[in-house]
N, C-alpha and C positions, 0 to 999 in steps of 0.2 A: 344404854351403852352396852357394845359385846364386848366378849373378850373370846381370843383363841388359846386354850392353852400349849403352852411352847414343847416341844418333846424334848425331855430329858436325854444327851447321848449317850452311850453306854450301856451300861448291867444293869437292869432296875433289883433292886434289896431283894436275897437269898441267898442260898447255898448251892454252889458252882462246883463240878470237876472240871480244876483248872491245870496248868501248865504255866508254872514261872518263867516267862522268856527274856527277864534282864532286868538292867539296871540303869539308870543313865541319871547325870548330874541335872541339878536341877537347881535353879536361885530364883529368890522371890523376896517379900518386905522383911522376912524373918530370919535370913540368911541363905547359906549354900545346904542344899536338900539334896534327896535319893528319891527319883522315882521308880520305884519296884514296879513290873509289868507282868500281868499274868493273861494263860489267853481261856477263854472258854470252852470245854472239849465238847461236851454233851448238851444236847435239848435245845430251844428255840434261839439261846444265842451261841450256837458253837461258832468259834472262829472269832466272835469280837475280844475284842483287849479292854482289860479296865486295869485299873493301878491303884499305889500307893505313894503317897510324894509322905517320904517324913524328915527329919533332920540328918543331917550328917553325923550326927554325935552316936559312936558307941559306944555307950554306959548300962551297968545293968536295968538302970530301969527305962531307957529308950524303946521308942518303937520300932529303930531300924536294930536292937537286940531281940524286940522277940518275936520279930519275922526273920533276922538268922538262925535264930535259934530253930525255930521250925521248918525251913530250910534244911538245915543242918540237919534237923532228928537228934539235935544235942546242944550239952551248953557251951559255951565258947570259955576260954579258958584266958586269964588276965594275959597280957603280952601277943596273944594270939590275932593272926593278921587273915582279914577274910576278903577273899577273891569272891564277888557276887557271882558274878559269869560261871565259876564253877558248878556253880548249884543251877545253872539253864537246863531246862528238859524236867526238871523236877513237880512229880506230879502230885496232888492232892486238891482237899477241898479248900475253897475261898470261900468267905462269908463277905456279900458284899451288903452295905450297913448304907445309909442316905445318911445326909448331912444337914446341920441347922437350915441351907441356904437351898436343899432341896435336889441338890445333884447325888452322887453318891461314891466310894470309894473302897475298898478292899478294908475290910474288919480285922480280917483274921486268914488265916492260913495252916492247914492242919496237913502235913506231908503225908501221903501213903505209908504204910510199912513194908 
């Protein structure tokens, strides 16, 4: 018996200079989500887009707090109300991380200075 193996679309697992180009709503089995989009500036994937889909909840120990946070380049402050859109164009490095199921998604995000 063969098998082909299937290509995975997107970022395969590294460290990316990327560009945050948005935000858009997102619902799935777990509720209403954030998918964060970032695009790839440099090396063999410049130009593709990979993402981050996390919860809509922001609390401090979420993960749509500590990619604003890094966004931001600071911490967010209780009461404090954040415009994703604002932070479009925002450059830095992504760490894209694979997943139990073998595809992969944005880790981390470390903004420029």
């Amino acid at each position: 018996m063969k098998f082909t193996m299937e290509a995975n679309s997107g970022v395969p697992a590294g460290g990316y200079p990327a560009e945050f180009i948005g935000a858009e709503a997102f619902e799935n089995d777990y509720g209403p989500g954030v998918r964060l989009k970032w695009r790839v500036l440099e090396g063999d994937h410049t130009g593709t887009e990979t993402s981050r889909i996390v919860s809509q909840k922001l609390s401090p120990k979420s993960n749509l707090c500590k990619f604003v946070k890094s966004l931001k380049g600071a911490d967010i402050e209780a009461g404090e109300q954040i415009d994703l859109m604002a932070y479009a164009g925002t450059r830095g490095l992504i760490v894209v991380e694979e997943t139990e199921s073998g595809s992969t998604r944005v880790g981390s995000f470390m903004r420029q200075q």
